[in-house]
Backbone as a chain_set.jsonl record, in Angstrom:
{"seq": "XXXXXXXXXXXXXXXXXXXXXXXXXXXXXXXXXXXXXXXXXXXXXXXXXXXXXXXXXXXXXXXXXXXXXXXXXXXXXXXXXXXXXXXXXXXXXXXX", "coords": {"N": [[129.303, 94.789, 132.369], [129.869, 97.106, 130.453], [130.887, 96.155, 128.694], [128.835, 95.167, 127.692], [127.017, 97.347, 127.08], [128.75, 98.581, 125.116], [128.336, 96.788, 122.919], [125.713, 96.907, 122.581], [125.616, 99.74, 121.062], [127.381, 99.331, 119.286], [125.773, 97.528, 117.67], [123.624, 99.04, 116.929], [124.636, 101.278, 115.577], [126.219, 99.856, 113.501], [123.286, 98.677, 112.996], [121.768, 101.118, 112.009], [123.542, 102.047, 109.755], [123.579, 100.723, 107.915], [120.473, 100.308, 107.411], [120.653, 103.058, 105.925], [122.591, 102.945, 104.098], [120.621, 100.549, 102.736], [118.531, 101.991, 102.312], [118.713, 104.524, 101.011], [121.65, 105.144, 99.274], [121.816, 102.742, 97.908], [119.735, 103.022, 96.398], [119.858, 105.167, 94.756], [122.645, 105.326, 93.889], [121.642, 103.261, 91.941], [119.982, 104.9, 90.119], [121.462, 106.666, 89.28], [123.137, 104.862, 87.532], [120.973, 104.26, 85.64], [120.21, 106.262, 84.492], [122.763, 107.344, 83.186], [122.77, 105.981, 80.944], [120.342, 106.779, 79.946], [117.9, 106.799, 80.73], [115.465, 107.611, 82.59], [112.962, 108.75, 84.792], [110.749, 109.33, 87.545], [111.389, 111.413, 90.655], [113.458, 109.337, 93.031], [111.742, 108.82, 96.165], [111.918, 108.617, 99.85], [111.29, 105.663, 101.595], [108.641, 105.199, 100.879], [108.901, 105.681, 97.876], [107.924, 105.542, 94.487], [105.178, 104.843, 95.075], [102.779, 106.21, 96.577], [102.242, 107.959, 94.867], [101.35, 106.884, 92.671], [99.414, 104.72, 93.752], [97.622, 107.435, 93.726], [97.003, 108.163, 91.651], [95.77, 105.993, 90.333], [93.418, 105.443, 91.561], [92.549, 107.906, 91.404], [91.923, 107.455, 88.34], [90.51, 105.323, 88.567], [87.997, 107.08, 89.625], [87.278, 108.289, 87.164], [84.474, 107.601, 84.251], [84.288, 105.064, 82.105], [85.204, 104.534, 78.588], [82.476, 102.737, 76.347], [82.973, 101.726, 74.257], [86.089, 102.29, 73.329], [88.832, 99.995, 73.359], [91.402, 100.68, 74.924], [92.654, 100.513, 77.362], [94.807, 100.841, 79.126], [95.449, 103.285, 80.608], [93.629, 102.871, 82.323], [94.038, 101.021, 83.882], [96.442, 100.563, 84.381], [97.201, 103.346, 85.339], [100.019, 104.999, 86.125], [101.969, 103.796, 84.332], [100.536, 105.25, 81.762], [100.915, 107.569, 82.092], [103.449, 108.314, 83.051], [105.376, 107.21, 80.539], [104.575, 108.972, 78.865], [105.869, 110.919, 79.532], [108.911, 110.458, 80.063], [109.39, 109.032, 77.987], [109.329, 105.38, 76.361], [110.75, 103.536, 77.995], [111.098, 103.669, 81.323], [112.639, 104.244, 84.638], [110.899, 103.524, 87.74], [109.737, 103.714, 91.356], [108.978, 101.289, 94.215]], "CA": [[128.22, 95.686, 132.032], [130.356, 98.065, 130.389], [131.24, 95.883, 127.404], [127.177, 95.271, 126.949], [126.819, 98.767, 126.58], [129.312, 99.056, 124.038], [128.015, 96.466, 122.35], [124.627, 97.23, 122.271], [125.875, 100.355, 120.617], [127.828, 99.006, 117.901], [124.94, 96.768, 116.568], [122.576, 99.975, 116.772], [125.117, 101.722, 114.56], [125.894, 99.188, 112.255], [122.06, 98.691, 111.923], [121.861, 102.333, 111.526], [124.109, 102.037, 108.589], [122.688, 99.612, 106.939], [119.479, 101.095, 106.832], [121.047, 103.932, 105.294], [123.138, 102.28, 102.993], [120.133, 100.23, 102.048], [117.544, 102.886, 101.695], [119.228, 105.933, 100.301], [122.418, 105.054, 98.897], [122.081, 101.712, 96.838], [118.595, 103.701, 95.117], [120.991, 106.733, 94.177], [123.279, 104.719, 93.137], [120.537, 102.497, 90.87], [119.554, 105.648, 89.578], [122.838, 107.021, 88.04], [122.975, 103.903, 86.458], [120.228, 104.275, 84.536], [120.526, 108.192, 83.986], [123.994, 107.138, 82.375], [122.569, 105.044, 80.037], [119.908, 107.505, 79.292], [116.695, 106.035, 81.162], [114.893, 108.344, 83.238], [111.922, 108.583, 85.664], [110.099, 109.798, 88.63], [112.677, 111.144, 91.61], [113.006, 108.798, 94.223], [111.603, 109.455, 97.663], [112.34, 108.135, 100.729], [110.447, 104.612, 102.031], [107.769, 105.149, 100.179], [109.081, 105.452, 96.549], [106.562, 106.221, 93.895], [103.863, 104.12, 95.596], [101.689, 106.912, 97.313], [101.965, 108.776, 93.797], [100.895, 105.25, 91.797], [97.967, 105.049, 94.231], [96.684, 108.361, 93.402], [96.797, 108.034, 90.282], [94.951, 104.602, 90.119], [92.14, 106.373, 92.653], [91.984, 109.133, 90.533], [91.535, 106.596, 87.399], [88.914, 104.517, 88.347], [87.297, 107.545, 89.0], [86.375, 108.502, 85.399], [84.446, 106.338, 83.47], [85.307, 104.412, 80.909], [84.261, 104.544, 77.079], [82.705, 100.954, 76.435], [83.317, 101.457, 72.635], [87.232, 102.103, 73.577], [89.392, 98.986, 74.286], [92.369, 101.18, 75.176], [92.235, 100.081, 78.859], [95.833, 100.795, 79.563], [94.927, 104.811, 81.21], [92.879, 102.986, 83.729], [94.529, 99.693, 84.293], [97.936, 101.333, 84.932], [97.343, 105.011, 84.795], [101.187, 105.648, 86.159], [102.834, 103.332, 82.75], [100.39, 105.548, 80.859], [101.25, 108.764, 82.326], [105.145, 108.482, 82.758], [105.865, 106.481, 79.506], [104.676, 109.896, 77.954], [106.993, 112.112, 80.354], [109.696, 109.969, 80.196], [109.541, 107.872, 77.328], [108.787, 104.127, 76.596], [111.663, 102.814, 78.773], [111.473, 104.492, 82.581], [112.577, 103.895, 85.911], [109.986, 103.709, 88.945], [110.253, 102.949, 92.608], [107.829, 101.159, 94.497]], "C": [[128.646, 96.698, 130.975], [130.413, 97.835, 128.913], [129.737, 95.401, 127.104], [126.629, 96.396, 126.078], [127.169, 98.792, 125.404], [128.802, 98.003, 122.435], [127.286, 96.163, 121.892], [124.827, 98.833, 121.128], [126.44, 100.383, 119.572], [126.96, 98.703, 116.766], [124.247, 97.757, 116.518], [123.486, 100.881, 115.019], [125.588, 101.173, 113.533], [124.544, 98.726, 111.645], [121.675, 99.8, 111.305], [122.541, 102.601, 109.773], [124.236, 101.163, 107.536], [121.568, 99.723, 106.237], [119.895, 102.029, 106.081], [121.635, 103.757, 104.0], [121.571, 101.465, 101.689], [118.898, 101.254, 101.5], [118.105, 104.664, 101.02], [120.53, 105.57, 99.543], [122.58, 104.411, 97.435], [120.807, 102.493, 95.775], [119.101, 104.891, 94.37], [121.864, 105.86, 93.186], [122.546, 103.901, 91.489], [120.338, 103.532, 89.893], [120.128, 106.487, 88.68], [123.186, 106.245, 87.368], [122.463, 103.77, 85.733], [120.213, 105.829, 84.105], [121.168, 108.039, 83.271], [124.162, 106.477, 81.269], [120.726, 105.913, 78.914], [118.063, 107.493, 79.693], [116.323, 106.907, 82.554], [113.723, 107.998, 84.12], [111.506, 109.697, 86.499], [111.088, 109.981, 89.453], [112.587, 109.591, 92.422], [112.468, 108.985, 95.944], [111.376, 108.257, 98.527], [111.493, 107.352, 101.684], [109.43, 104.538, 101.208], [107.694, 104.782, 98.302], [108.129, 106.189, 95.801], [105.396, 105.502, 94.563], [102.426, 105.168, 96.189], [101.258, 107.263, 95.845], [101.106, 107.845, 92.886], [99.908, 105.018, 92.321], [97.252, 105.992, 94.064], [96.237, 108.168, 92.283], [95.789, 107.056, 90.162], [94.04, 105.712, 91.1], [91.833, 106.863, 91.314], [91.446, 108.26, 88.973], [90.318, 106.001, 87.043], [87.919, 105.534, 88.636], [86.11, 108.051, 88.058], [85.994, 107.338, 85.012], [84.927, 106.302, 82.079], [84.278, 104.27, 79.397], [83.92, 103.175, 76.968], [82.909, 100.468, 74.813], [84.863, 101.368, 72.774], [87.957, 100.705, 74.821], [91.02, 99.383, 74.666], [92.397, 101.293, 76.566], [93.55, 100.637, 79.434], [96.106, 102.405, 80.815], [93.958, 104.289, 82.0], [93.318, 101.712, 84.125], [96.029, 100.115, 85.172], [98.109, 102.272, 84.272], [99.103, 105.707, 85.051], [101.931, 105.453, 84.657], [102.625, 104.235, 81.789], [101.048, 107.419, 80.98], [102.89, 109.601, 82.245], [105.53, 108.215, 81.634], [105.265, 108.073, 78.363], [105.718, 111.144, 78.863], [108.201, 111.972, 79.972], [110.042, 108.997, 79.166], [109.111, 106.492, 77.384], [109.549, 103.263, 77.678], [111.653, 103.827, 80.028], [111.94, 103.732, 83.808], [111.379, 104.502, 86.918], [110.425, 102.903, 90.157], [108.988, 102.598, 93.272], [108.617, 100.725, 96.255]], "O": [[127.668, 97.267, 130.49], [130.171, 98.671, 128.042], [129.578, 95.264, 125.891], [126.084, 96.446, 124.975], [126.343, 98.97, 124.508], [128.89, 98.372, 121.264], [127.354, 95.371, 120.952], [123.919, 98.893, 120.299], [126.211, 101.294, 118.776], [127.003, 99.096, 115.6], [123.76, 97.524, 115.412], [123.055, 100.986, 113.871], [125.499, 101.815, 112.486], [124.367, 98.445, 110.46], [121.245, 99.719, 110.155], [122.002, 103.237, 108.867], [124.947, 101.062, 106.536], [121.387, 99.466, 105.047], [119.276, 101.842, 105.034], [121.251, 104.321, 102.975], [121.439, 101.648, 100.478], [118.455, 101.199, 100.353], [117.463, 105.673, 100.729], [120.148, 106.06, 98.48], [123.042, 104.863, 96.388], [120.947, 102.52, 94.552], [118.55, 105.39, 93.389], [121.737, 105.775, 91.964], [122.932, 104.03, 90.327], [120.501, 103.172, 88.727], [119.646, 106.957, 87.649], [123.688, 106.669, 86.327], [122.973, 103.175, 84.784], [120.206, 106.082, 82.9], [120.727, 108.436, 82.192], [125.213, 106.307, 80.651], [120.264, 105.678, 77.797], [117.193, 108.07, 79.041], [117.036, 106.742, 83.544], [113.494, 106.79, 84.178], [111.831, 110.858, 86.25], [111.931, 109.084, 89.429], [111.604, 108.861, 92.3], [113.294, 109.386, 96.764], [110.846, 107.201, 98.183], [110.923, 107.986, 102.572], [109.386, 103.421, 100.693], [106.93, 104.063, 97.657], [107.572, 107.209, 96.205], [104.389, 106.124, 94.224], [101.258, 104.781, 96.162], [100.117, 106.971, 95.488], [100.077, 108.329, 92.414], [99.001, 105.009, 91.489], [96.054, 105.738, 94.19], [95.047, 108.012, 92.01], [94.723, 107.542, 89.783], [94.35, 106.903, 91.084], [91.122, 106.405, 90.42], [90.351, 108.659, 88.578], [89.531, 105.993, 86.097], [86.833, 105.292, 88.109], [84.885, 108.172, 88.079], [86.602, 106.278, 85.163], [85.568, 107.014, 81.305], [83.085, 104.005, 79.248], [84.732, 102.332, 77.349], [82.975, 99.343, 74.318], [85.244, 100.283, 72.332], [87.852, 100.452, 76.021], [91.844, 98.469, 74.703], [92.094, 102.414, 76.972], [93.308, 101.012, 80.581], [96.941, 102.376, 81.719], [93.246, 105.146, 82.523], [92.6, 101.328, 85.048], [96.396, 99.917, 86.33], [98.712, 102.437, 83.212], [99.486, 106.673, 84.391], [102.358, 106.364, 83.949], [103.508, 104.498, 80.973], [101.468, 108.169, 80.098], [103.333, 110.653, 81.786], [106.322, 109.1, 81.311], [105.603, 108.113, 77.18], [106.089, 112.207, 78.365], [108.815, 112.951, 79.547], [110.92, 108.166, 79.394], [108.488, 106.2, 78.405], [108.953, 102.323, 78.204], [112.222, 104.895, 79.8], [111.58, 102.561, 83.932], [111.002, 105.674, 86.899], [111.127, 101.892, 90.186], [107.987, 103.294, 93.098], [107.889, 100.435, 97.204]]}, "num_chains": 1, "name": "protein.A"}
């Protein structure tokens, strides 16, 4: 019984640290990689990513309407590309 325990406890903490490893660590890591090279973005946040923020945005998009003389679709097709790619330049990082 004793060695169940313990080894119900191991696999908790190696899944524990796995999760961790895979959700905070390796995206930090990703992210000084491209910092170092000069490629910027949105922070990252935690499970979610940019995704809540990338849904507002799109919401908030369709929104407004749309000119039907303008075929510059790209500000309501993918309002984040159009929004970051002027924050951040043509080259960014995003997390989804």
């Amino acid at each position: 019984m004793h060695l169940l325990i313990v080894t119900v406890i191991f696999v908790l903490i190696i899944s524990l640290l796995k999760a961790i490893h895979s959700s905070i660590w390796i995206p930090h890591r990703i992210q000084r990689h491209f910092q170092r090279q000069g490629i910027s973005g949105p922070g990252y946040r935690l499970i979610t990513g940019n995704s809540t923020e990338i849904s507002r945005m799109h919401i908030e998009a369709l929104s407004k309407p749309i000119s039907p003389v303008d075929h510059d679709i790209l500000h309501r097709t993918a309002p984040f590309y159009h929004r970051w790619s002027r924050v951040y330049g043509k080259t960014f990082l995003y997390w989804f």
